[in-house]
GUVEXRO-80208 format. One record per residue: residue in one letter; residue number from 0; x, y, z of N, C-alpha, C, O in turn. Coordinates in pm, whole numbers, plus 50000, padded with zeros to 5 digits. Each point is the difference from the previous one (the first is absolute). Example, Ala and Ser with C-alpha at 12.3 -4.5 7.8 and 13.67 -1.06 7.14 Angstrom:
# residues 2
+---------+-----+-------+-------+-------+-------+-------+-------+-------+-------+-------+-------+-------+-------+
! residuo ! num !   n.x !   n.y !   n.z !  ca.x !  ca.y !  ca.z !   c.x !   c.y !   c.z !   o.x !   o.y !   o.z !
+---------+-----+-------+-------+-------+-------+-------+-------+-------+-------+-------+-------+-------+-------+
!       a !   0 ! 51319 ! 49431 ! 50780 ! 49911 ! 50119 ! 50000 ! 50090 ! 50120 ! 50000 ! 50104 ! 49998 ! 50066 !
!       s !   1 ! 49861 ! 50107 ! 49862 ! 50082 ! 50119 ! 50006 ! 49923 ! 50109 ! 50073 ! 50051 ! 50111 ! 50017 !
+---------+-----+-------+-------+-------+-------+-------+-------+-------+-------+-------+-------+-------+-------+
END
This chain:
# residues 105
+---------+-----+-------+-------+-------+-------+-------+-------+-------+-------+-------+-------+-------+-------+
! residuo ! num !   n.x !   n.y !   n.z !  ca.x !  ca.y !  ca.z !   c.x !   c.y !   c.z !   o.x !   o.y !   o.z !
+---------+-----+-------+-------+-------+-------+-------+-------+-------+-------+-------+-------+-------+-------+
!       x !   0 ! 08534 ! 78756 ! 55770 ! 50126 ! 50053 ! 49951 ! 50080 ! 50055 ! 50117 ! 49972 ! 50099 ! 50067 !
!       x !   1 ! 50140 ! 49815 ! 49948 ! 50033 ! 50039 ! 50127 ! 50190 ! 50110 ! 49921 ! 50109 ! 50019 ! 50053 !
!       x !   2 ! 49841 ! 50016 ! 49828 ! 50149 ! 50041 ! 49936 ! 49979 ! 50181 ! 50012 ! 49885 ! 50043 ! 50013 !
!       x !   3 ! 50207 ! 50033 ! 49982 ! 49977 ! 50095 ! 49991 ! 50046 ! 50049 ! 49869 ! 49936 ! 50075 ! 49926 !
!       x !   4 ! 50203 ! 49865 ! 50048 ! 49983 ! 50042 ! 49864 ! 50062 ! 49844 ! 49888 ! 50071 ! 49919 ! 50060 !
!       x !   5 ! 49902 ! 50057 ! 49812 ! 50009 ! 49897 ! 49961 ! 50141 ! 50005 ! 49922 ! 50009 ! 50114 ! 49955 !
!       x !   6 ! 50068 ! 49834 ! 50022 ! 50121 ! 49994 ! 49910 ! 49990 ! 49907 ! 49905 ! 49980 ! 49885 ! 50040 !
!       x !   7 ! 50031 ! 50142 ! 49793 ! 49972 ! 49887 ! 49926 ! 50107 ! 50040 ! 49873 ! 49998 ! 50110 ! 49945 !
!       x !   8 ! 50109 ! 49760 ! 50015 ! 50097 ! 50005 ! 49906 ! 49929 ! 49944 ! 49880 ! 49942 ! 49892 ! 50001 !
!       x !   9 ! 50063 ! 50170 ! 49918 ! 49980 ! 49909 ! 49880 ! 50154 ! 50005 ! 49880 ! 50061 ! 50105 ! 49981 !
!       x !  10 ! 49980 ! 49754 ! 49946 ! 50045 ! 49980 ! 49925 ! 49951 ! 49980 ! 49886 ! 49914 ! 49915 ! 49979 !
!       x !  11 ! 50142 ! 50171 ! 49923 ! 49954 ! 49942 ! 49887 ! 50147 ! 49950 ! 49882 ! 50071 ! 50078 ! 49937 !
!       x !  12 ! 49934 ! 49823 ! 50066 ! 50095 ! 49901 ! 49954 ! 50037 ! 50029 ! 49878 ! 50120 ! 50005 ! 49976 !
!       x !  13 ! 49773 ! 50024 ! 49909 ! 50034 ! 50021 ! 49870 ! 50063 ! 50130 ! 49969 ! 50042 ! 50015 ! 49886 !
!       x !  14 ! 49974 ! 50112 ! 50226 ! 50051 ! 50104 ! 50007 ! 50164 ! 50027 ! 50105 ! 50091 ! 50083 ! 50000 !
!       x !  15 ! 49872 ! 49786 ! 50084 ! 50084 ! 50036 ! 50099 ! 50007 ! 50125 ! 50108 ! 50095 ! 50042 ! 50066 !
!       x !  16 ! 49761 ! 50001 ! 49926 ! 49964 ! 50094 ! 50110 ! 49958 ! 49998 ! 50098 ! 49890 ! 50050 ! 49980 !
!       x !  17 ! 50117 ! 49921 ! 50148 ! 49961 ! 50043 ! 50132 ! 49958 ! 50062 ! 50049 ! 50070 ! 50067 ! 50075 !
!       x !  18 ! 49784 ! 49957 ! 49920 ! 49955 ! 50106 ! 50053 ! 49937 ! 49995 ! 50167 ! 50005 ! 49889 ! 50053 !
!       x !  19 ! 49945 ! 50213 ! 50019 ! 49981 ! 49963 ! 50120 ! 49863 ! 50144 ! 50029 ! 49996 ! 50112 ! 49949 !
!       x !  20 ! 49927 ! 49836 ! 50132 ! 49878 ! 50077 ! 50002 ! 49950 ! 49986 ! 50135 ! 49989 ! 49887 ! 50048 !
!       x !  21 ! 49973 ! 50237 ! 50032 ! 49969 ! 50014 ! 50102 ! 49864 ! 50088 ! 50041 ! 49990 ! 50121 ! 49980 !
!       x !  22 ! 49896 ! 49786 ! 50085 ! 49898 ! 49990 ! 50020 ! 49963 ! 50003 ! 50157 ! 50079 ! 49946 ! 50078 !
!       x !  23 ! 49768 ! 50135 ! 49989 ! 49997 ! 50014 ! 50043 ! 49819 ! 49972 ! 50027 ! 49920 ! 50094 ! 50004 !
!       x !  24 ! 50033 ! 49738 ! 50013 ! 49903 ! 49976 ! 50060 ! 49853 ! 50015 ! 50026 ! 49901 ! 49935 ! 49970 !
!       x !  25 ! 50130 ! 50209 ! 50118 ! 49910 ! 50061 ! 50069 ! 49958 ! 50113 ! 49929 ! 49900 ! 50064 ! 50035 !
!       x !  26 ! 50207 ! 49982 ! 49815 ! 49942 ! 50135 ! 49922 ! 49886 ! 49988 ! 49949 ! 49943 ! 50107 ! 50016 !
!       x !  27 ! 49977 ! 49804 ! 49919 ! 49893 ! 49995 ! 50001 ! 49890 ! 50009 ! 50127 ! 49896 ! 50065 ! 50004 !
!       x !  28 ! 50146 ! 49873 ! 50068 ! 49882 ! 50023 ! 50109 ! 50001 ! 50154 ! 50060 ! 49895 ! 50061 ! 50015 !
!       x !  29 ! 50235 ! 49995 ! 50020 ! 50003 ! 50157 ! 50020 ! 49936 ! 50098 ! 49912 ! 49946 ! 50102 ! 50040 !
!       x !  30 ! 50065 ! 49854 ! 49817 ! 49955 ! 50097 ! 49910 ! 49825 ! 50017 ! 49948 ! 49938 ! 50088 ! 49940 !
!       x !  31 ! 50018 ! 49739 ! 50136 ! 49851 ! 50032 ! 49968 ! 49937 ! 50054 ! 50129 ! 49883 ! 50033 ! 50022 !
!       x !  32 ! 50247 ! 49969 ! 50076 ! 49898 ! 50056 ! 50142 ! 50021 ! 50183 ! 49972 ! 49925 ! 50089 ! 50040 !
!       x !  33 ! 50166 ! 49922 ! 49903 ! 50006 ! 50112 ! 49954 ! 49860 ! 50063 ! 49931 ! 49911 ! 50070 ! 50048 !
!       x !  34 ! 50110 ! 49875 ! 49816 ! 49840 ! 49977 ! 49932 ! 49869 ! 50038 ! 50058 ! 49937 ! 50102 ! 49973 !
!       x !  35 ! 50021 ! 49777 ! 50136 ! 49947 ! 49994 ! 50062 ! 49943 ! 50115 ! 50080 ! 49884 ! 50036 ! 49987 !
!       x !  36 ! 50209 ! 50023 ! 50104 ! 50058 ! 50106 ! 50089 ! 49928 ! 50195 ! 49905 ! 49929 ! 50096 ! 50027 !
!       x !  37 ! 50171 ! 49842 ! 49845 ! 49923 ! 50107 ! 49939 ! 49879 ! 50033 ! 49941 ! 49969 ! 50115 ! 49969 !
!       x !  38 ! 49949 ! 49771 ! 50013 ! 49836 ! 49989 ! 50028 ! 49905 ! 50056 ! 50037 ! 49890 ! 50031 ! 49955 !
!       x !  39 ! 50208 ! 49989 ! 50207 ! 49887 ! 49985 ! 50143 ! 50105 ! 50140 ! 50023 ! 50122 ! 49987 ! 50012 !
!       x !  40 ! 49806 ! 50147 ! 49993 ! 50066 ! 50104 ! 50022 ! 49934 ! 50004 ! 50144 ! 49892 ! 49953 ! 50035 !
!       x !  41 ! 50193 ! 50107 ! 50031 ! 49975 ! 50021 ! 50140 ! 50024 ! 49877 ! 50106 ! 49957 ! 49999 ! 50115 !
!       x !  42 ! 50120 ! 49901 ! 49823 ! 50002 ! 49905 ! 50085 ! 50172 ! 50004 ! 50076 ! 50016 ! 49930 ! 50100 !
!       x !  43 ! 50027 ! 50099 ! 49881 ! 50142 ! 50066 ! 50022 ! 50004 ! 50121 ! 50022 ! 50019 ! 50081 ! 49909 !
!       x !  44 ! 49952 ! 49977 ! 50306 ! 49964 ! 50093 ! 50020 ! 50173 ! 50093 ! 50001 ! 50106 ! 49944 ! 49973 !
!       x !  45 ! 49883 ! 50184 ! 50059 ! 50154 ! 50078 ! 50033 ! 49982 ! 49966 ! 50186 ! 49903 ! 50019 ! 50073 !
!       x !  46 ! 50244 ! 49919 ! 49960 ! 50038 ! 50009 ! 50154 ! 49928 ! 50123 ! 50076 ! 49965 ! 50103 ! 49942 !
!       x !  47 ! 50021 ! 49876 ! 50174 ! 49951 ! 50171 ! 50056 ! 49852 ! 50030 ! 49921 ! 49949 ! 50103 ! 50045 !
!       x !  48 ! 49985 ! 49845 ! 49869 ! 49884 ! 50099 ! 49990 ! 49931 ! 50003 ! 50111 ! 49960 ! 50115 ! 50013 !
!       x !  49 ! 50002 ! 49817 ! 50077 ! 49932 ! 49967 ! 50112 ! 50017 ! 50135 ! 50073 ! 49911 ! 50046 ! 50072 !
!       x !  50 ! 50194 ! 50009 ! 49909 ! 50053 ! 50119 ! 50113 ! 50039 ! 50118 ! 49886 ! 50093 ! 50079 ! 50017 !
!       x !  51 ! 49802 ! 49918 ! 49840 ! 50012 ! 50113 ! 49954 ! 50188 ! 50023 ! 49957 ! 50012 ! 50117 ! 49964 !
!       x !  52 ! 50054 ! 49850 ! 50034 ! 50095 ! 49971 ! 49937 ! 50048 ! 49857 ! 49868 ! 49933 ! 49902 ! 49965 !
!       x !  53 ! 50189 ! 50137 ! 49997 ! 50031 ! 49894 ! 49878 ! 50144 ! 50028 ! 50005 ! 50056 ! 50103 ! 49962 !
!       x !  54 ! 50003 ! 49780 ! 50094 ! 50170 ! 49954 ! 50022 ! 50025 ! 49912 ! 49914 ! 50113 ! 49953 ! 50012 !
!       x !  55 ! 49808 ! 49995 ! 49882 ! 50067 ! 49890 ! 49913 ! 49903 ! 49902 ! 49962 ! 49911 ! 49945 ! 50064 !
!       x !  56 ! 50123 ! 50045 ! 49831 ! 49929 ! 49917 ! 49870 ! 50042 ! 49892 ! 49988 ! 50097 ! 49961 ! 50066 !
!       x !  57 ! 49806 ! 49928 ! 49800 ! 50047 ! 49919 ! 49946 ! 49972 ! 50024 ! 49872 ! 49887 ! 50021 ! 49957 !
!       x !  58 ! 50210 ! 49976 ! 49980 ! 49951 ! 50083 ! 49838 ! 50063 ! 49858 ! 49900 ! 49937 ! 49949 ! 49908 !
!       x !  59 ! 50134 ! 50028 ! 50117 ! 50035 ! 49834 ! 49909 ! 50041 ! 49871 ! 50083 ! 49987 ! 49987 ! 50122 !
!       x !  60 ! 50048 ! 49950 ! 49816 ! 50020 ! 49860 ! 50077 ! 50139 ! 49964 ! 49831 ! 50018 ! 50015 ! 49879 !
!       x !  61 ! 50010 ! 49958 ! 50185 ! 50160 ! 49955 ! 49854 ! 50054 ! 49877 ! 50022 ! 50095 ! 49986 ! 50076 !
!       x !  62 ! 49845 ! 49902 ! 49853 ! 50092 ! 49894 ! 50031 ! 50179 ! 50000 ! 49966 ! 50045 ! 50026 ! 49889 !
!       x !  63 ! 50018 ! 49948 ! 50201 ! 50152 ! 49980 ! 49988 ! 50058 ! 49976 ! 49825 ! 50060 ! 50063 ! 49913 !
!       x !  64 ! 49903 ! 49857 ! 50098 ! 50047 ! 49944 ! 49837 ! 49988 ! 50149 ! 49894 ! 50090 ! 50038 ! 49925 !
!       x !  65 ! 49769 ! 50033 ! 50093 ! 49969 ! 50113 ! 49924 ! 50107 ! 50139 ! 50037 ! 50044 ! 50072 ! 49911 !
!       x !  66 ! 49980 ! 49943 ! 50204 ! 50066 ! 50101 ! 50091 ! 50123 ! 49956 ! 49966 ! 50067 ! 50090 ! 49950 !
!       x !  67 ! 50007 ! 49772 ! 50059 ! 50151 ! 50034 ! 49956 ! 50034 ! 50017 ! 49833 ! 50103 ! 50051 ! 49954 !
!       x !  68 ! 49755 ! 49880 ! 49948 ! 49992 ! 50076 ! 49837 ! 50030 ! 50146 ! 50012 ! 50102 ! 50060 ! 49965 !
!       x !  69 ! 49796 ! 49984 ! 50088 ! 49971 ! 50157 ! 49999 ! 50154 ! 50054 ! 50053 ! 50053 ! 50070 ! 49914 !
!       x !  70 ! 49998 ! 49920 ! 50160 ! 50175 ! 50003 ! 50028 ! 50083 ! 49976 ! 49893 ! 50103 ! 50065 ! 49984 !
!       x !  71 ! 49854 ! 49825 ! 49923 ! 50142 ! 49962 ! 49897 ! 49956 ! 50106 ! 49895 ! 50085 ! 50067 ! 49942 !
!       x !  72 ! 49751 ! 49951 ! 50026 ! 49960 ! 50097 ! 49897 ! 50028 ! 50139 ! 50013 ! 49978 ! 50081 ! 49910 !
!       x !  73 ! 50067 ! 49946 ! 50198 ! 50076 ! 50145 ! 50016 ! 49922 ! 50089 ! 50128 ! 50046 ! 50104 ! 50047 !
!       x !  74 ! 49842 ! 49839 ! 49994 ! 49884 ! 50061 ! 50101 ! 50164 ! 49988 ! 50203 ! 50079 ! 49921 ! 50052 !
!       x !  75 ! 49868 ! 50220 ! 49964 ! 50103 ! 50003 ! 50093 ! 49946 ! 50016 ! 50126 ! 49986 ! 50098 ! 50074 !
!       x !  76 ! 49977 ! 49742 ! 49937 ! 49884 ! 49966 ! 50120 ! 50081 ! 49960 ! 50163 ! 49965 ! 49973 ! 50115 !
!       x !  77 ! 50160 ! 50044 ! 49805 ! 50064 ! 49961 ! 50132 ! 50088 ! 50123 ! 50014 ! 50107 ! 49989 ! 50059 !
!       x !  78 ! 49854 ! 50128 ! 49892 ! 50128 ! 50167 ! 50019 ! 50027 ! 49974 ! 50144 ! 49910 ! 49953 ! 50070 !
!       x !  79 ! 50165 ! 50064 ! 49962 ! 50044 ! 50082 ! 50084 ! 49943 ! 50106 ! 50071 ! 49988 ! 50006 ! 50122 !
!       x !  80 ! 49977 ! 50080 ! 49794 ! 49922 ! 50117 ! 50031 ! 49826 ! 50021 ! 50027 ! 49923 ! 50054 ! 49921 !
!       x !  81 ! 50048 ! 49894 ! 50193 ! 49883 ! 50001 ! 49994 ! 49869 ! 50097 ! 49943 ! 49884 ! 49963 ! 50019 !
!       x !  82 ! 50149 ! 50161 ! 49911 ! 49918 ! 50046 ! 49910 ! 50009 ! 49964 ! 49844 ! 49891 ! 49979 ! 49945 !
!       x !  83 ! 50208 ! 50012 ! 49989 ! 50052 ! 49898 ! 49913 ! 49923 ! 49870 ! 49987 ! 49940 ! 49976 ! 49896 !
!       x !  84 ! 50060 ! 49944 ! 50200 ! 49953 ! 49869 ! 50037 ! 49856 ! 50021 ! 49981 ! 49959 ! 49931 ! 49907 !
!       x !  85 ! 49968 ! 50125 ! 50138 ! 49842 ! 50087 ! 49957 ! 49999 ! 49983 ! 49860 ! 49972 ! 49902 ! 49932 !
!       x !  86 ! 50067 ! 50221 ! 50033 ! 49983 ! 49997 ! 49885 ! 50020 ! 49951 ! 49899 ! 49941 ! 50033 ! 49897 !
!       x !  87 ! 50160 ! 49862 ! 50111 ! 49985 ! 49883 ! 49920 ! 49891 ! 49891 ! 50021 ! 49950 ! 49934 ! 49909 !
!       x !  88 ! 50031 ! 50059 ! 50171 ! 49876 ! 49917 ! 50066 ! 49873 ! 50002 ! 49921 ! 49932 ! 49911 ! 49949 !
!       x !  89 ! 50052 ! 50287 ! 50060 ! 49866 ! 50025 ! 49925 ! 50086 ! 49994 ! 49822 ! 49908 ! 50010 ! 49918 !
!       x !  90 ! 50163 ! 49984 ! 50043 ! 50021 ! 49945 ! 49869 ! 49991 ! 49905 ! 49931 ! 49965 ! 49985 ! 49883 !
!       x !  91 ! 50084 ! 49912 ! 50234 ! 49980 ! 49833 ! 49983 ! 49815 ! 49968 ! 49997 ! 49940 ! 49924 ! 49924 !
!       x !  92 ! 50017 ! 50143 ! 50162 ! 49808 ! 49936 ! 50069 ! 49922 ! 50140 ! 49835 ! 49883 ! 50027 ! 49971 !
!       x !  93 ! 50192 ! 50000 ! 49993 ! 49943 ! 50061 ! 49824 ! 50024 ! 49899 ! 49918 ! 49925 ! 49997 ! 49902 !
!       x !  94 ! 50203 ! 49869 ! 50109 ! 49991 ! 49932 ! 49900 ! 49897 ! 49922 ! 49969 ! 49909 ! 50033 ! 50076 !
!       x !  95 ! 50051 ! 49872 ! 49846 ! 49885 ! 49887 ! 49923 ! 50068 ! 49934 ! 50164 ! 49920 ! 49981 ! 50092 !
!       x !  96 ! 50178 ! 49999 ! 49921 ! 50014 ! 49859 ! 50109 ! 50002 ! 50028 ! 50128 ! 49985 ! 49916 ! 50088 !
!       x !  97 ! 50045 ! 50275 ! 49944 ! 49983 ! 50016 ! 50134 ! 49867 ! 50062 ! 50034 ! 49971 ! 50043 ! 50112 !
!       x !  98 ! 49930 ! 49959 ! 49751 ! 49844 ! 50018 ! 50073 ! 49955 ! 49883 ! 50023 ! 49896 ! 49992 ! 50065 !
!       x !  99 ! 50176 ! 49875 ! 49882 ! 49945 ! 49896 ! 50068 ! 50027 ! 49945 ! 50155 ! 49969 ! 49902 ! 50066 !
!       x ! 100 ! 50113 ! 50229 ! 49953 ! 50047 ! 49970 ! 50178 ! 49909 ! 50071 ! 50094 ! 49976 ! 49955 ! 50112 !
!       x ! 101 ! 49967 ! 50171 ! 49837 ! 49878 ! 50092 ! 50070 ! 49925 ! 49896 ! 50046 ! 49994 ! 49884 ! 49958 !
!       x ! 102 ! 49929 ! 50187 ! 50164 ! 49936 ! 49945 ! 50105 ! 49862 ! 50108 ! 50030 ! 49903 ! 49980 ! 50073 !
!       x ! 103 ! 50126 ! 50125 ! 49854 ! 49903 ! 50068 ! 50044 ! 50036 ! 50087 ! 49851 ! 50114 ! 50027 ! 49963 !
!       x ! 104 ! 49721 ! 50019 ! 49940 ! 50022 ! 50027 ! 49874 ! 50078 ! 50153 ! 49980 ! 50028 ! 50041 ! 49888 !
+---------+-----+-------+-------+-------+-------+-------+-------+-------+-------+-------+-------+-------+-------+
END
């Protein structure tokens, strides 16, 4: 799959509707490494532990397609305000679809 994201029209003639649907590939494969990921605790260490510190995580993985939903559904993942932006974040990774983005349980 060399697509990143898929574009697909469908007509349906007896309605005269046009609809159009946009897909994205690789969301399945992101979301079972996700899965996966959350399994195996401890396999996704924090930056810096080595030196007794912790500068940064990986706490989800969000395929695109899911991240610009979570935008039209009202999640304000793109604020402006980077504490704002947080905390929508942890609102979205509470939904059914953004614990399927966790990486670590």
């Amino acid at each position: 799959m060399d697509e990143v994201f898929k574009s697909e029209l469908h007509y349906q003639e007896h309605t005269g509707v046009l609809t159009h649907r946009l897909t994205q590939p690789t969301e399945d494969i992101i979301l079972r490494r996700n899965y996966e990921l959350r399994k195996n605790p401890g396999v996704i260490q924090d930056l810096g532990k080595q030196s007794n510190g912790t500068f940064g995580r990986q706490l989800a993985s969000i395929p695109q397609i899911m991240y610009d939903e979570a935008i039209r559904d009202g999640f304000g993942l793109n604020s402006g305000d980077a504490e704002h932006r947080s905390k929508e974040l942890f609102r979205y990774l509470k939904t059914e679809k953004g614990k399927k983005c966790l990486v670590q349980g």
